[in-house]
KOLVEXDREN-625171 format. One record per residue: x, y, z of N, C-alpha, C in turn; residue in one letter. Coordinates in steps of 0.2 Angstrom, whole numbers, plus 5000, padded with zeros to 4 digits. Example, Ala and Ser with C-alpha at 12.3 -4.5 7.8 and 13.67 -1.06 7.14 Angstrom:
BEGIN
506649725039506249785039506649845039A 506449895035506849955036506450005039S 
//
This chain:
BEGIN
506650395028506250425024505850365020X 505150365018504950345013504750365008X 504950335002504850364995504350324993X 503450364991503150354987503150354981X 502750304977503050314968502350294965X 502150334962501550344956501750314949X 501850274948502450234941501950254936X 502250254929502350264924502650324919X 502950284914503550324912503150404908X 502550414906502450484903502550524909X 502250504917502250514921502250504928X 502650514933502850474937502950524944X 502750504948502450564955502850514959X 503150574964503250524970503550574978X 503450574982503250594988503850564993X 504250604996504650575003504250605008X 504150545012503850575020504450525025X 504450565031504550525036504150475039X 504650425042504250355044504150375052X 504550425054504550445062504350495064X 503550495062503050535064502550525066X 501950515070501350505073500850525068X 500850565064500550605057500950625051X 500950575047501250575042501050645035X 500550665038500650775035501150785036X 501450765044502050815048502550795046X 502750745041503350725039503650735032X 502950775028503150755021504050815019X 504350775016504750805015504950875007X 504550845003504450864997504350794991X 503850824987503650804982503750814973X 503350794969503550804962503250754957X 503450764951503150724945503550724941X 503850704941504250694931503750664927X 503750734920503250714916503750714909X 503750644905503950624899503450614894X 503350644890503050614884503450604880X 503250534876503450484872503750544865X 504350524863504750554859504750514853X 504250544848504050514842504550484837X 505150554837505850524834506150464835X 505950434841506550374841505950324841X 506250264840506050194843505650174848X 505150154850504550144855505150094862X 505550044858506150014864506550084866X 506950124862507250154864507150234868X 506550234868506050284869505750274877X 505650194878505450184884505950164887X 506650144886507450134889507350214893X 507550254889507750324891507450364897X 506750344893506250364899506350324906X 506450264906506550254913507150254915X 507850264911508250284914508350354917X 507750404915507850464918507550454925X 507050424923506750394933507250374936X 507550334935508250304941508450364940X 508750384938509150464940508750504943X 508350524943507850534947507650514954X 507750454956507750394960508350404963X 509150404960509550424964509750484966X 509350534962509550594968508950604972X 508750574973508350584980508450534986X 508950474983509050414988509550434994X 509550484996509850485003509250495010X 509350435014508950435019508250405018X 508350345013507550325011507650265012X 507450235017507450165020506850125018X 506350155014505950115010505650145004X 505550104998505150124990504550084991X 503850124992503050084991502950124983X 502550084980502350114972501850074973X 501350114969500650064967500849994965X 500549964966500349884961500249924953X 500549884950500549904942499649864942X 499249904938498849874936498849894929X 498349844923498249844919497749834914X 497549864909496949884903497249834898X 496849774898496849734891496849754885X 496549824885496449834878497149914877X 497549924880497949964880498749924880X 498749904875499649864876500149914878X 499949964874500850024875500850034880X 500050064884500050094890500150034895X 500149974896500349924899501149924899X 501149934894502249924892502349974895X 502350024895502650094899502750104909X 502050034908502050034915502250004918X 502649944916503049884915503749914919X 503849934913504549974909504750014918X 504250064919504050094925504150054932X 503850004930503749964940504449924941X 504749914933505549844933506049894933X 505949954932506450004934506549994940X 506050034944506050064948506449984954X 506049944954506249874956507149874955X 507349864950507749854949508349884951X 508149964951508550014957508450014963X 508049994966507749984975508349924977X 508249864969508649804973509549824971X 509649864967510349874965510549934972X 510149974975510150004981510249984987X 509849904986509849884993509249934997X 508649954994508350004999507449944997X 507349915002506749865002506149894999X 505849854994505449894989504849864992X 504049894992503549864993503249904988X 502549844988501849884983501149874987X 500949924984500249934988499649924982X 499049874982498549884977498149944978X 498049984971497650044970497150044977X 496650004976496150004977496250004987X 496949964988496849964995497150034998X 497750064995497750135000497250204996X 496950194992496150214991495850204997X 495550164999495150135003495450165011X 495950155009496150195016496450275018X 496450275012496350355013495950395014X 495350365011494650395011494350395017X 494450315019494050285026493450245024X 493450245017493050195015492950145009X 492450105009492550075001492150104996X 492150054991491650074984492150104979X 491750154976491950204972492250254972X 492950244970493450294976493250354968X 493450424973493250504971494250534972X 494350534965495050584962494950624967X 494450654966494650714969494550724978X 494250684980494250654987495050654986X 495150614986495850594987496450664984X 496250704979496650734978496250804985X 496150814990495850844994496150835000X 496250785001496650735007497150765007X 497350744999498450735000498650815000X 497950864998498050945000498250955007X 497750925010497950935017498550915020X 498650855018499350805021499850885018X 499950895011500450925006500551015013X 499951025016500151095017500451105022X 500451035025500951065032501651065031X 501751035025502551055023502351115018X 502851175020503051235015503451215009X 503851155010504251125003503851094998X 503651045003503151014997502551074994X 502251105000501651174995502051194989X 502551214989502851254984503051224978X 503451134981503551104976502751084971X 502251104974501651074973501251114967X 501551194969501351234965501851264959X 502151214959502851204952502451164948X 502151114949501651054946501151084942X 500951084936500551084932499851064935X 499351104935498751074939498351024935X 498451014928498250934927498650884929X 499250884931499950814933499950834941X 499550874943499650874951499550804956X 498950764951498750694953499150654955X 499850634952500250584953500650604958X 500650674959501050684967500350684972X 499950694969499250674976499350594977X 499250534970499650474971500050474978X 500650494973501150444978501150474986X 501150554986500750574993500550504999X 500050504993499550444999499650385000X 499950354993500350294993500850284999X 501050325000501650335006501450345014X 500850395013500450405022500350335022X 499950305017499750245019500050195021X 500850185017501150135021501450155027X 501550205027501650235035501350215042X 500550215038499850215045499750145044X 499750135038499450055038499749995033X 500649985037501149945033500749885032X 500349865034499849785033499849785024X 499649835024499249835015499849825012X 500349825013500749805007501249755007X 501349755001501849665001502649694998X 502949655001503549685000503749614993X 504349664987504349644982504949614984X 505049544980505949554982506249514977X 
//
């Protein structure tokens, strides 16, 4: 199986499909989102600890039978420091569970499994893509259902990691393994 992951810690999507399928629709196993918002009572350090130790937990109850973790390439908003730290916090987690796993971590740039999922360049379309990963999502009845547990504004980051994953799937070239 491989686990796609949409990083960061308010919100974090992520998708298992199978690697041993000719149409990566026909493999999704199920999907999800854990969504955290920032808990104003504590400490901004100790607030983004917690939050990314719930993602590893998270990470490890789904690690059976995942022979590979792809996640976005972290990008980054100069003029957004917190939201840079969260996704930070987000991608060294996640890394840092992959390699305490032993399960080989890879990243994909945004922009490149966009481009391949669509079929084209330029200015990639939310909602293009969140249309795609409908498709992909419906041939599994697990994922539908877990889809429709999803709040319909946080549906994105399991359309994310969806795609992030078909496309390492169809098109392992785009990605660079972390190590």
């Amino acid at each position: 199986m491989i686990l796609g992951v949409d990083t960061g810690l308010a919100s974090f999507g992520w998708a298992k499909l199978s690697e041993h399928t000719a149409v990566p629709s026909d493999g999704i196993e199920d999907l999800g989102v854990l969504m955290q918002p920032a808990d104003k009572s504590l400490s901004p350090t100790v607030d983004r600890t917690l939050r990314a130790r719930r993602q590893v937990q998270l990470l490890d109850s789904m690690a059976h039978n995942v022979t590979a973790i792809v996640r976005e390439k972290p990008s980054y908003n100069p003029r957004l420091f917190d939201h840079n730290v969260c996704i930070t916090a987000s991608a060294e987690a996640i890394a840092a569970w992959a390699w305490c796993m032993g399960i080989p971590l890879y990243e994909i740039a945004p922009k490149d499994w966009q481009h391949a999922v669509t079929g084209h360049g330029g200015k990639v379309d939310q909602d293009e893509i969140a249309r795609r990963a409908t498709v992909f999502i419906a041939h599994s009845e697990r994922a539908s259902r877990s889809l429709q547990s999803i709040g319909a504004d946080d549906r994105w980051h399991a359309f994310d990691a969806t795609c992030i994953a078909a496309c390492f799937i169809r098109r392992p070239q785009l990605a660079t393994r972390i190590e």
